[in-house]
SELO-400036 format. One record per residue (C-alpha): x, y, z; residue in three letters. Coordinates in nm, 4 decimals. Each point is the difference from the previous one (the first is absolute). Example, Ala and Ser with C-alpha at 12.3 -4.5 7.8 and 13.67 -1.06 7.14 Angstrom:
BEGIN
[[1.2300 -0.4500 0.7800] "ALA"] [[0.1370 0.3440 -0.0660] "SER"] 
// end
This chain:
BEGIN
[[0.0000 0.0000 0.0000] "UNK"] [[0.1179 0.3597 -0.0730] "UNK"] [[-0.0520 0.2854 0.1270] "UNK"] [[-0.2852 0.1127 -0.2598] "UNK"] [[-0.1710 -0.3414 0.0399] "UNK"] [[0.0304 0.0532 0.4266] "UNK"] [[-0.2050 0.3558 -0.0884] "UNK"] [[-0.2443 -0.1963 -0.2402] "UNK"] [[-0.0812 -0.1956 0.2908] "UNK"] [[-0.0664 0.2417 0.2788] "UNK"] [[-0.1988 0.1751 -0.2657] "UNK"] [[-0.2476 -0.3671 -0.0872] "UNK"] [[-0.0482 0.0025 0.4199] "UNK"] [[-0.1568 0.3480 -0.0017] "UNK"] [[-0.3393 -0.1284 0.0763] "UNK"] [[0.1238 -0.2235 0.3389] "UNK"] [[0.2235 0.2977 0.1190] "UNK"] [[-0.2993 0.1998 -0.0348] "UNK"] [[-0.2578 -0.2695 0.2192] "UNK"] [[0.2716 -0.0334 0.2285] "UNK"] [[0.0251 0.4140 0.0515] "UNK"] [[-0.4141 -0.0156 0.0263] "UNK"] [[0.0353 -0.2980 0.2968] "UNK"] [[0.2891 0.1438 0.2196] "UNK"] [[-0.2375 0.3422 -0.0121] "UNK"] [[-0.3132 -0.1973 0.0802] "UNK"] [[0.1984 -0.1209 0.3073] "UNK"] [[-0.0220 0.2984 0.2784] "UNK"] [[0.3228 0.0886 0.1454] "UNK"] [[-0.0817 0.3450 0.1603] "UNK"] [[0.2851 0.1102 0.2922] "UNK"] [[-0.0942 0.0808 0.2358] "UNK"] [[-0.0964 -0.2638 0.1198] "UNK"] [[0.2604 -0.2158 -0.2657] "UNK"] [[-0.1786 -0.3324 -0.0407] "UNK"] [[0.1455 -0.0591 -0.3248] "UNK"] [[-0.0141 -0.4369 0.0274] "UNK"] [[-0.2858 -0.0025 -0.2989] "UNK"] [[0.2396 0.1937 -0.2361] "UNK"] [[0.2804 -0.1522 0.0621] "UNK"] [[-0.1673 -0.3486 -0.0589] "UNK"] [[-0.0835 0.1194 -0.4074] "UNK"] [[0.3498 0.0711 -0.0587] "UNK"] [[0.1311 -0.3108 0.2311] "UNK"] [[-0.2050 -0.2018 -0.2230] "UNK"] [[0.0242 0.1548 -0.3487] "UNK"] [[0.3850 -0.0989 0.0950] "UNK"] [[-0.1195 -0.3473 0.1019] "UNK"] [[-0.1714 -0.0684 -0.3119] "UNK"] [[0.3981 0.1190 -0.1724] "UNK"] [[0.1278 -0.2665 0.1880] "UNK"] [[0.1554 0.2438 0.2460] "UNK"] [[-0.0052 -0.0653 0.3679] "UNK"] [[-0.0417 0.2763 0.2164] "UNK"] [[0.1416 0.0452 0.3954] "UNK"] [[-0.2095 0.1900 0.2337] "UNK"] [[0.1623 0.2455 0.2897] "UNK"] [[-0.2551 0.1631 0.2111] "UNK"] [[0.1591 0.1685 0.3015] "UNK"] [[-0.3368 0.1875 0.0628] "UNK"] [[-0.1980 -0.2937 -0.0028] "UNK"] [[-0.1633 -0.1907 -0.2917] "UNK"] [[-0.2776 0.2389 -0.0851] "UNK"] [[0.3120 0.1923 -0.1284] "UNK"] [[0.2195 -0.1856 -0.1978] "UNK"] [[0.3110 0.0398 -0.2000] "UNK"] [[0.1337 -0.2419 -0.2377] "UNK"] [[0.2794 -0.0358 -0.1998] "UNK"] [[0.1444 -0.2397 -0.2420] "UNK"] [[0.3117 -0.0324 -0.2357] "UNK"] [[0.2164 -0.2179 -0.2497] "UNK"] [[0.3211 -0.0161 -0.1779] "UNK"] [[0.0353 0.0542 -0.3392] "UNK"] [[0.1824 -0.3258 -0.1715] "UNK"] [[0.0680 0.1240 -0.3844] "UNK"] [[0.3575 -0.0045 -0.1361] "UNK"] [[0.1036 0.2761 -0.1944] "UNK"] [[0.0636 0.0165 -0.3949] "UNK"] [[0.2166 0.2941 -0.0335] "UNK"] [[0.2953 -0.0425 -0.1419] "UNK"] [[0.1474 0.3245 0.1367] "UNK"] [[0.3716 -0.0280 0.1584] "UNK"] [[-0.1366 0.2764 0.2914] "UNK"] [[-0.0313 -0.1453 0.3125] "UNK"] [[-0.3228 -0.1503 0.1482] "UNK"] [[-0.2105 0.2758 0.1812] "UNK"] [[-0.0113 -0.1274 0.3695] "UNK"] [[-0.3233 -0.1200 0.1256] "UNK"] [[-0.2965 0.1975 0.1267] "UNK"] [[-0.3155 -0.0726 0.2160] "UNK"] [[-0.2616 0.2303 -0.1145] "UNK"] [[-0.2967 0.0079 0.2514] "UNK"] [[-0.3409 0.1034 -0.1458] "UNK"] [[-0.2030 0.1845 0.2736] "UNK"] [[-0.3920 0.0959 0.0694] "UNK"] [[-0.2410 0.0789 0.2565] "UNK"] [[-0.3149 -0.1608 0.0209] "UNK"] [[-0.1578 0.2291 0.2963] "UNK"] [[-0.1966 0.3150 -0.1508] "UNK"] [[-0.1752 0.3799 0.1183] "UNK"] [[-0.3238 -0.0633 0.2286] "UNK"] [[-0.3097 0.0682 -0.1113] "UNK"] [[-0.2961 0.2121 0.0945] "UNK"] [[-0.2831 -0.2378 0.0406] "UNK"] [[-0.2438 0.2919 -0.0211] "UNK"] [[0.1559 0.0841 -0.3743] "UNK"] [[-0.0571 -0.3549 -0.1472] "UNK"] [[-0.3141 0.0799 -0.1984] "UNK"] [[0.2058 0.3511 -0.1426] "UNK"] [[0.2116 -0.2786 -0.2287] "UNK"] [[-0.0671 -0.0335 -0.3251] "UNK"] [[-0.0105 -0.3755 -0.0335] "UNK"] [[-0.1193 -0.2272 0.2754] "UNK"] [[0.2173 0.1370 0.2736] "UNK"] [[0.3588 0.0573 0.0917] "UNK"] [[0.0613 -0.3956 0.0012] "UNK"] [[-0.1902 -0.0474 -0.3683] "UNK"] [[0.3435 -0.0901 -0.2384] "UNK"] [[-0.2300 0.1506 -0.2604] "UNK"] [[0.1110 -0.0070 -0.3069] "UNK"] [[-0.1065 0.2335 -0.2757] "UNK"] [[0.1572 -0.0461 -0.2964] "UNK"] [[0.3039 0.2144 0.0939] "UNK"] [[0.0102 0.0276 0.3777] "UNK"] [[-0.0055 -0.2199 0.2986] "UNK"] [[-0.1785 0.1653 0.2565] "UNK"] [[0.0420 -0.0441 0.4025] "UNK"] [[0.1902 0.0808 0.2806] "UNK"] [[0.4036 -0.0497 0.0146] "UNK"] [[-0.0330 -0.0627 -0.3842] "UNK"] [[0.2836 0.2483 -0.0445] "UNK"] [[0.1115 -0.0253 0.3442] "UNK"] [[0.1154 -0.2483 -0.0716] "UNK"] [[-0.1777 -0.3410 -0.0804] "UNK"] [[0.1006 0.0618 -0.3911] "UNK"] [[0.3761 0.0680 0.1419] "UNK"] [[-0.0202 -0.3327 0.2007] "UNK"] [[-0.2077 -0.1759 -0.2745] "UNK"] [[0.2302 0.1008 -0.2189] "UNK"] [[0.2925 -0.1143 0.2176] "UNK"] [[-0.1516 -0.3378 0.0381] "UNK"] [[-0.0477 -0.0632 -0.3810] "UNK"] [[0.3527 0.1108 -0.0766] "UNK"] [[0.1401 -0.2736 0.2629] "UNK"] [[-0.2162 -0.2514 -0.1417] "UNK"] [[0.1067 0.0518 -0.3701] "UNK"] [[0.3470 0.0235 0.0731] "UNK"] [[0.0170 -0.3186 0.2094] "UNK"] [[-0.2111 -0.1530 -0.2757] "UNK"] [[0.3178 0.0525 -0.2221] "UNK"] [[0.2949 0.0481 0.2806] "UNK"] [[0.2006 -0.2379 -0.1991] "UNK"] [[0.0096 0.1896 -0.2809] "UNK"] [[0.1949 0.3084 0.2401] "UNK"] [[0.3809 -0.0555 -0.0597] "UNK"] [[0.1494 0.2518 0.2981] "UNK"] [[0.1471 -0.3093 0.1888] "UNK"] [[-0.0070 0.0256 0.3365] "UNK"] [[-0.3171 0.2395 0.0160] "UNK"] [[-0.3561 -0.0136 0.1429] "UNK"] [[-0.3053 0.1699 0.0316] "UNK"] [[-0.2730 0.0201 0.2944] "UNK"] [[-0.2933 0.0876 0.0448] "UNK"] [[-0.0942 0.2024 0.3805] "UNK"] [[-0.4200 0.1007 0.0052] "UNK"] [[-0.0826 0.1637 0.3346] "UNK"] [[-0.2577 0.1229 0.1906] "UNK"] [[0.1165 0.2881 0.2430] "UNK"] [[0.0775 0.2915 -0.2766] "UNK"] [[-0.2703 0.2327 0.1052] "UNK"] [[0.0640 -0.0024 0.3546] "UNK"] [[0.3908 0.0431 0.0194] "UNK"] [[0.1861 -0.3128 -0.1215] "UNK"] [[0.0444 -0.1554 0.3373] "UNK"] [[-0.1315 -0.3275 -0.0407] "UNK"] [[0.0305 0.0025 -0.3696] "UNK"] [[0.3096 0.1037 -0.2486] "UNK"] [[0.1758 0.1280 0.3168] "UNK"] [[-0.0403 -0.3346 0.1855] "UNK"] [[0.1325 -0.2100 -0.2933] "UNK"] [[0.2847 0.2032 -0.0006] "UNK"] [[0.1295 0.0041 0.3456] "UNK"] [[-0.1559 -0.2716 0.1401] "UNK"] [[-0.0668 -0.2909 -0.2542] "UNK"] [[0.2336 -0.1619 -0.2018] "UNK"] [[0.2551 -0.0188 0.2529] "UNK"] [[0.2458 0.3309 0.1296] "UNK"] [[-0.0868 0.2936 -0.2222] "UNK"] [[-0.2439 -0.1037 -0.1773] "UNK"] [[0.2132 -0.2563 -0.2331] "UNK"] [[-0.2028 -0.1998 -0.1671] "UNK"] [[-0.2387 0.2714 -0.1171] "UNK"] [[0.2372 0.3119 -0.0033] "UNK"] [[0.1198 -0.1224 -0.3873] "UNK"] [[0.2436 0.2195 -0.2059] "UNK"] [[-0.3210 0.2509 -0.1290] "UNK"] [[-0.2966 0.0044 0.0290] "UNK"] [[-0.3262 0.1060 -0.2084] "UNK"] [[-0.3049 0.1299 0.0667] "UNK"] [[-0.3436 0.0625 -0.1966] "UNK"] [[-0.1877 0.2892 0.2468] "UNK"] [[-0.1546 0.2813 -0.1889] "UNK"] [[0.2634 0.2321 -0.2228] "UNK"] [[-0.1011 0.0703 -0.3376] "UNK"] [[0.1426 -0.2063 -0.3158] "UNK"] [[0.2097 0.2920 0.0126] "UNK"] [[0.1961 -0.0251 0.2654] "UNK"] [[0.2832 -0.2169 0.1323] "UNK"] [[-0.0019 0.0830 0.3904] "UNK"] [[0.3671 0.0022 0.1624] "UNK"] [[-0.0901 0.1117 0.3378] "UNK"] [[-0.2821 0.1887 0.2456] "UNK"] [[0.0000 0.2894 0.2213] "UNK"] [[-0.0390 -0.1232 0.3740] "UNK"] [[-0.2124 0.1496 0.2609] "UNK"] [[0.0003 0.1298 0.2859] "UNK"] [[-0.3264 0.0214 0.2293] "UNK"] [[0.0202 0.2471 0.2793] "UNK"] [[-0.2395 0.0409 0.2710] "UNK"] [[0.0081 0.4114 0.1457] "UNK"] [[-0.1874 0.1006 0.3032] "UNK"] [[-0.0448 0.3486 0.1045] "UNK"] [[-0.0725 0.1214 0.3313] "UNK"] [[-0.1415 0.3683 0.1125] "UNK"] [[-0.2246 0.1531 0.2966] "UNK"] [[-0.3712 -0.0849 -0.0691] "UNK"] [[-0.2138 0.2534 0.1088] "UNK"] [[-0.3310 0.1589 -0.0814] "UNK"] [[-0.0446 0.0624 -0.3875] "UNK"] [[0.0138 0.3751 0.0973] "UNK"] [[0.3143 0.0112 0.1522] "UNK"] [[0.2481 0.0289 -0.2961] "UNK"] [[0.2539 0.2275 0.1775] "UNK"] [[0.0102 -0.2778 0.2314] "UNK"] [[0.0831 -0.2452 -0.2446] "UNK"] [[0.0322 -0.0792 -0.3748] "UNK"] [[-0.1228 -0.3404 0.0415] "UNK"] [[0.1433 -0.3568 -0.1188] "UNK"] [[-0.1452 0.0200 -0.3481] "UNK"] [[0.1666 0.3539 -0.0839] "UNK"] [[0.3377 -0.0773 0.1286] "UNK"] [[-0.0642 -0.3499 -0.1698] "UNK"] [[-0.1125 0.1469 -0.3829] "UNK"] [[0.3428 0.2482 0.0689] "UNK"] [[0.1884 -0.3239 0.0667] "UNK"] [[-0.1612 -0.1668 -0.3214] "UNK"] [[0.0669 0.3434 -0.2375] "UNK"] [[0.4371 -0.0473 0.1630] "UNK"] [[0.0031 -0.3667 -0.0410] "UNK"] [[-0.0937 -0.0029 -0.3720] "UNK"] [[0.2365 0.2589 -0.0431] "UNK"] [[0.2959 -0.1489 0.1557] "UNK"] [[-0.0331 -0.3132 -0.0799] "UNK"] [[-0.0499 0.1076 -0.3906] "UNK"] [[0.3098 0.1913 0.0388] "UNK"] [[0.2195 -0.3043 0.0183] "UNK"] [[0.2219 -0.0691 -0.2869] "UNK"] [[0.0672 -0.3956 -0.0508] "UNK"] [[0.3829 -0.1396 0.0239] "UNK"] [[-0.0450 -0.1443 -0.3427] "UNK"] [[0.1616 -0.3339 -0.1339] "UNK"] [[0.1843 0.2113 -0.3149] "UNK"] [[-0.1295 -0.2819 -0.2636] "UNK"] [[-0.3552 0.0041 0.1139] "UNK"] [[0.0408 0.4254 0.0022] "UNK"] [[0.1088 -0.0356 -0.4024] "UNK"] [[-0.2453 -0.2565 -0.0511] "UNK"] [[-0.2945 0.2123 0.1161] "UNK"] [[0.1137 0.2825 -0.1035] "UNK"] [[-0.0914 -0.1390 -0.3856] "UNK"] [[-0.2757 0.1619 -0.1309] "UNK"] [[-0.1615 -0.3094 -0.1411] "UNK"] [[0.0076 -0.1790 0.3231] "UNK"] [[-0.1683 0.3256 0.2152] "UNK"] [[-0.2686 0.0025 -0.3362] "UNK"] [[-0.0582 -0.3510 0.0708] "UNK"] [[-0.0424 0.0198 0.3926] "UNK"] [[-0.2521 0.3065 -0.0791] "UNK"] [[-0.1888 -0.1991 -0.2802] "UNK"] [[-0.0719 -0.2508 0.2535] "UNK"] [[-0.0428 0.1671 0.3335] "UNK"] [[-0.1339 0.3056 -0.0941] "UNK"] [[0.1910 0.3635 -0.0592] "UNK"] [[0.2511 0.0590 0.2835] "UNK"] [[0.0684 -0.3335 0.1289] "UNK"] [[0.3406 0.0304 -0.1783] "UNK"] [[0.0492 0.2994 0.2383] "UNK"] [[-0.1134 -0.2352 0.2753] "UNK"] [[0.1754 -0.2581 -0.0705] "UNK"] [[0.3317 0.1885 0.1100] "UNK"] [[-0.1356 0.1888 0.2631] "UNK"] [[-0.1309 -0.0627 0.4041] "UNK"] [[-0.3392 0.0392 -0.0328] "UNK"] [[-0.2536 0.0639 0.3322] "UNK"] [[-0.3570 -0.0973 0.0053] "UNK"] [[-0.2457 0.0350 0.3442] "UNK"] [[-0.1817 -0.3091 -0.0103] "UNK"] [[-0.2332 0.0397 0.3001] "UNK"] [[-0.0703 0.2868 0.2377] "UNK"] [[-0.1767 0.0181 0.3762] "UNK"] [[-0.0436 0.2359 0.2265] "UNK"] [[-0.2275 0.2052 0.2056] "UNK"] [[-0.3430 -0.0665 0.2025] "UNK"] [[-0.2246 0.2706 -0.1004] "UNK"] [[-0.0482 0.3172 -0.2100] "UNK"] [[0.0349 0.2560 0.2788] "UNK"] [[0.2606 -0.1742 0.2019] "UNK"] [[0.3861 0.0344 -0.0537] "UNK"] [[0.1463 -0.2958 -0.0643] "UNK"] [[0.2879 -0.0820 0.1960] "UNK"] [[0.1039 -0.3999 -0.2132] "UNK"] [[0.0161 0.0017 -0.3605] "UNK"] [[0.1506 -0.3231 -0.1721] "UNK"] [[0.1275 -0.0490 -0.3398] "UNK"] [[0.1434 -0.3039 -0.1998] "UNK"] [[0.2427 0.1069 -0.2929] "UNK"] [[0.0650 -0.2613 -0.3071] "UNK"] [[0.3770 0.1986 -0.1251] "UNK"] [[0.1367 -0.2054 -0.3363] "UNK"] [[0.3338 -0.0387 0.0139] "UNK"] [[0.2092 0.0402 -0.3443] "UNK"] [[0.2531 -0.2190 -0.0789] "UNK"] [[0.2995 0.1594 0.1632] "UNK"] [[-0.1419 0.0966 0.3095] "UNK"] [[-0.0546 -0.1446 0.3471] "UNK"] [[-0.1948 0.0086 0.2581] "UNK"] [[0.2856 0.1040 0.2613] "UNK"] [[0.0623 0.3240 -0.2274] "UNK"] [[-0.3572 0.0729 0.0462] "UNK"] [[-0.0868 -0.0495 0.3087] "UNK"] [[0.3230 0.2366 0.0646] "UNK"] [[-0.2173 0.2851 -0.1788] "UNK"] [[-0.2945 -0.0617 0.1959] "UNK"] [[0.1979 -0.0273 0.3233] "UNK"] [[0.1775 0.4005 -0.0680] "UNK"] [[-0.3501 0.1381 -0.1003] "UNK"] [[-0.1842 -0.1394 0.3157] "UNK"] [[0.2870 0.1338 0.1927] "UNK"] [[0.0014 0.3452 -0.1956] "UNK"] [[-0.3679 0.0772 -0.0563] "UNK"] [[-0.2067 -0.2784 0.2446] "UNK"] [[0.2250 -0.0704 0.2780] "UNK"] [[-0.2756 -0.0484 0.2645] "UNK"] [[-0.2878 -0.0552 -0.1616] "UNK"] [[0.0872 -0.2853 -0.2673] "UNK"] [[0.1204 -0.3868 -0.0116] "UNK"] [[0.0099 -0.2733 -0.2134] "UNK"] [[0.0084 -0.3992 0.0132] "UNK"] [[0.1088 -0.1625 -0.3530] "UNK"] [[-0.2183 -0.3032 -0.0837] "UNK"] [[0.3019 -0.2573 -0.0678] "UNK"] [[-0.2248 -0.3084 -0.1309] "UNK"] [[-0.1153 0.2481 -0.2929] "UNK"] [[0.3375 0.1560 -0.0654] "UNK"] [[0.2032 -0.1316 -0.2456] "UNK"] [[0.3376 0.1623 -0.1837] "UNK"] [[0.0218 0.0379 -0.3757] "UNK"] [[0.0647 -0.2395 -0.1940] "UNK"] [[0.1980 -0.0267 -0.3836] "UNK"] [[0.1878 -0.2276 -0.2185] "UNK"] [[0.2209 0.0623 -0.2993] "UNK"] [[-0.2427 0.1490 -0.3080] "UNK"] [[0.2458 -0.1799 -0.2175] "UNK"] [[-0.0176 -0.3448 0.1171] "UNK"] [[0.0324 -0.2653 -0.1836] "UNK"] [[-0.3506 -0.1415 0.0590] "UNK"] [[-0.0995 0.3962 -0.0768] "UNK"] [[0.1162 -0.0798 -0.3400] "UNK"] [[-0.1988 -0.3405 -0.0175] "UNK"] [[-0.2759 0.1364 0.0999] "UNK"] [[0.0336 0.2867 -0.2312] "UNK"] [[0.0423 -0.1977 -0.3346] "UNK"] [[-0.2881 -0.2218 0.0960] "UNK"] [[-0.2465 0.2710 0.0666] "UNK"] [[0.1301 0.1460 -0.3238] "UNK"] [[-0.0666 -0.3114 -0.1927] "UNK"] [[-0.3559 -0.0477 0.2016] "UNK"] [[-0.1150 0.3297 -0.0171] "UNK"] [[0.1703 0.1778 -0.2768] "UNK"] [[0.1388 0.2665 0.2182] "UNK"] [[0.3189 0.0093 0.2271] "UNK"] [[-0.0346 0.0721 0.3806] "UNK"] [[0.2245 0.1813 0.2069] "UNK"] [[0.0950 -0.0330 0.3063] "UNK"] [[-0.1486 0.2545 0.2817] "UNK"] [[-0.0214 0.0152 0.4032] "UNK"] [[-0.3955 -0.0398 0.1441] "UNK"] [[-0.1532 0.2581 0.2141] "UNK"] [[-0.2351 -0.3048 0.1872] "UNK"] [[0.2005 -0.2559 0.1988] "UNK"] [[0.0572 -0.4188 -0.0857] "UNK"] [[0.1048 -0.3068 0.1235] "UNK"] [[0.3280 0.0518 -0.2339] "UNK"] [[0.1112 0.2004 0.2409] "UNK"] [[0.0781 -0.2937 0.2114] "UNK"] [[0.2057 -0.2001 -0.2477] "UNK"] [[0.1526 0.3430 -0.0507] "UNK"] [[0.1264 0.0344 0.4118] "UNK"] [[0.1687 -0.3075 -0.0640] "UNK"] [[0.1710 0.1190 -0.2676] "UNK"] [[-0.1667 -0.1757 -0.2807] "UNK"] [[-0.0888 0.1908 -0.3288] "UNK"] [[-0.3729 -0.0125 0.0052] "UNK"] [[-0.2603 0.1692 -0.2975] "UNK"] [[-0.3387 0.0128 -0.0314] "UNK"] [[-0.1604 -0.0346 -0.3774] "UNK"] [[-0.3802 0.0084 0.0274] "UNK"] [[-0.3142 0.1286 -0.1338] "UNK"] [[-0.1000 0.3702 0.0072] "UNK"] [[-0.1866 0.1013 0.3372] "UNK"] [[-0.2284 0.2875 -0.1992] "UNK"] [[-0.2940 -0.2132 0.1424] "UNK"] [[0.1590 -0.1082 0.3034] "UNK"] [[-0.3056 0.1610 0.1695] "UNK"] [[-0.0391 -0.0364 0.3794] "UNK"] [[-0.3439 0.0516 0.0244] "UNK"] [[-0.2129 -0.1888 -0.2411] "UNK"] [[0.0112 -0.1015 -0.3891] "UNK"] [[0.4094 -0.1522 0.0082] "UNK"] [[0.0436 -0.1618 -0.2889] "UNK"] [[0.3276 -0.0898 -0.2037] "UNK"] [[0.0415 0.0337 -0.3782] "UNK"] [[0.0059 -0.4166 -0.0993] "UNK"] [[0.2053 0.1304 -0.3331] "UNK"] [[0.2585 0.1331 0.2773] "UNK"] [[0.0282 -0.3070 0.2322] "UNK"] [[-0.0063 -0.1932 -0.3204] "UNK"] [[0.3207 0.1691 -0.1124] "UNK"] [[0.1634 0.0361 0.3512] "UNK"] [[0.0018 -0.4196 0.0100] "UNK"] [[0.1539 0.0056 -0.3203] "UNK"] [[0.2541 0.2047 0.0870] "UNK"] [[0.0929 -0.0996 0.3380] "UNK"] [[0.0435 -0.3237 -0.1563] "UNK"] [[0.1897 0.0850 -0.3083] "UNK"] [[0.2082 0.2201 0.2563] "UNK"] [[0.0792 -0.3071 0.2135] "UNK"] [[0.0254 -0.2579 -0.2618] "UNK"] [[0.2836 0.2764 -0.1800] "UNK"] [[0.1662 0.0216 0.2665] "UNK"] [[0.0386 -0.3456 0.1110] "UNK"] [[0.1396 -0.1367 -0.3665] "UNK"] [[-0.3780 -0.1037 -0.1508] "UNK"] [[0.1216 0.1695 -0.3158] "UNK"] [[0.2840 -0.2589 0.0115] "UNK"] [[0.2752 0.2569 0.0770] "UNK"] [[0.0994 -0.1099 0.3352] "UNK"] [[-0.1930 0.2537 0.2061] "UNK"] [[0.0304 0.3682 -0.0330] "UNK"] [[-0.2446 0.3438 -0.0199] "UNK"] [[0.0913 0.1257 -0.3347] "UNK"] [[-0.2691 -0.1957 -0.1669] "UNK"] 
// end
């Protein structure tokens, strides 16, 4: 088989990748509260029925599984080429089966039988998580199965793929991605940590994503005298001295200038890669992208209209570029409390939401696999660009393995009601994460490699 005949065949299983999409969405895997055992049973057994076994690790218990599964590829190359053998890789293909609640009181506002319909119309699948990311994980899944179905036709001796689908993506990572990494697998994550790693969550055919801004979740409380409403030469009140605090903090934190890696600098400094990050994320995320950015999620404070109010909480969500750290800002915030709030103001970071930034060469060799294959799929060439929204690549990332997401657009990655993912998109992101891996690991019987 050749690499046009391994397309021709992804291409004849349309219709089952399609069913399969429509079943893992018809399987409700809302987190909170994370029960995700149905959905991971229709990919578990669409592998079953490929002759794939699957293992099961559920630290959470087993309404919240995580499986995983892998095999080594067994072909022997034909190149006659005097350059040495590439050294062997383990590529790990990644998902999340766990997806956004939903609003009970919004089901009859969808279009087609619910959040949990798989509806198909003739162009979209409809439901919740089907860009977040049951096509990504479907699309994972079908990938794996192919590419086993033909692993001794990959020539990269030495190499092997795996396959890690998890169910803690939503809520943090601790008993998913995270969990397989440090805890599974033996020290470090070993057996599961691979060489790079791949992921299908929502980008745009696009876009090649090399890394993520982190966050940083902050929790501010201001104190004041509370007195009668009246008495404002008394006291300016919690929620006045807070709304000053939340005008400075934007400000300061904004103000921060990245330490910048100098090849990612040149590399998004290219004017087609900041068009590209604007196409899909809307003007000025290219701006964002490179920049701190401060949003106040939630605000509370005061008891009634005519009293003074002498608490006022706020939680801010601050994005972290690629460059920057947490320590560096939390040093801001620590000069302007001192400066401008030094009684009144103080802070508690929420460490189980905070996470640093995360990137990976842009000029990987996998980027370049990935690359042609979209190219040859899709008829355009992506390039590669950091996220604004956080992933689980992140994780393979902290342990220093090159990790990139390739996925479908999220333009209808709606949180409320009427998700639905464009099947020509999912369609094509199969094909190319396959073509990508199968590339890359010597399908096209070159010994392994990304230049395609």
């Amino acid at each position: 088989m050749n690499t046009a005949q391994f397309l021709e065949e992804l291409s004849a299983d349309a219709e089952s990748h399609i069913t399969l999409l429509q079943k893992l969405i018809q399987a409700p895997s809302p987190n909170p509260p994370g029960n995700t055992a149905a959905a991971a049973e229709v990919l578990r057994s669409y592998l079953w029925d490929h002759g794939i076994e699957t293992e099961v690790i559920a630290p959470d218990g087993p309404e919240k599984p995580n499986f995983v599964a892998d095999f080594a590829v067994g072909g022997t190359s034909s190149s006659s080429s005097s350059e040495p053998a590439p050294p062997p890789q383990r590529i790990i293909l990644n998902g999340h089966l766990d997806v956004f609640p939903v609003d009970a009181t919004q089901d009859a506002q969808w279009k087609h039988g619910g959040p949990w319909s798989g509806h198909f119309d003739g162009t979209y699948v409809h439901g919740r998580g089907a860009v977040d990311m049951k096509a990504g994980a479907a699309a994972s899944v079908i990938a794996f199965a192919h590419l086993f179905r033909h692993r001794a036709r990959l020539t990269r001796q030495g190499s092997s793929v795996a396959l890690t689908v998890v169910s803690d993506e939503e809520t943090g990572g601790k008993f998913g991605s995270r969990f397989l990494l440090e805890r599974d697998g033996g020290a470090g994550g070993g057996r599961w940590k691979g060489d790079v790693m791949v992921n299908a969550e929502p980008g745009g055919l696009q876009s090649i994503r090399f890394g993520e801004k982190g966050t940083l979740r902050i929790t501010f409380t201001v104190a004041a005298l509370g007195v009668h409403g009246a008495y404002t030469h008394r006291s300016e009140g919690a929620v006045r001295i807070a709304a000053r605090l939340i005008g400075r903090l934007v400000e300061t934190v904004q103000a921060i200038v990245p330490e910048w890696d100098e090849d990612v600098r040149r590399h998004l400094e290219r004017k087609d890669v900041r068009r590209v990050i604007d196409e899909i994320m809307g003007r000025g995320a290219s701006e964002s992208v490179t920049t701190p950015t401060v949003n106040i999620g939630t605000i509370r404070g005061g008891v009634k209209v005519n009293m003074i109010p002498d608490r006022c909480v706020f939680e801010a969500d601050i994005r972290l570029p690629i460059g920057l750290t947490k320590e560096v800002v939390l040093e801001s915030i620590d000069a302007l409390l001192r400066a401008e709030f030094p009684a009144s103001a103080s802070y508690a970071v929420q460490e189980a939401a905070s996470n640093p930034a995360s990137h990976c060469s842009p000029t990987h060799e996998m980027v370049t696999a990935l690359a042609n294959a979209a190219e040859r799929v899709t008829g355009r060439k992506p390039l590669a660009i950091p996220s604004l929204g956080a992933t689980d690549a992140k994780f393979w990332r902290y342990h220093g393995v090159p990790a990139y997401v390739y996925g479908v657009g999220p333009e209808t990655m709606a949180a409320a009601v009427d998700e639905r993912v464009s099947v020509d998109e999912f369609l094509r992101v199969v094909r190319t994460h396959a073509l990508a891996v199968w590339t890359y690991l010597g399908g096209d019987g070159n010994g392994g490699g990304g230049t395609g």
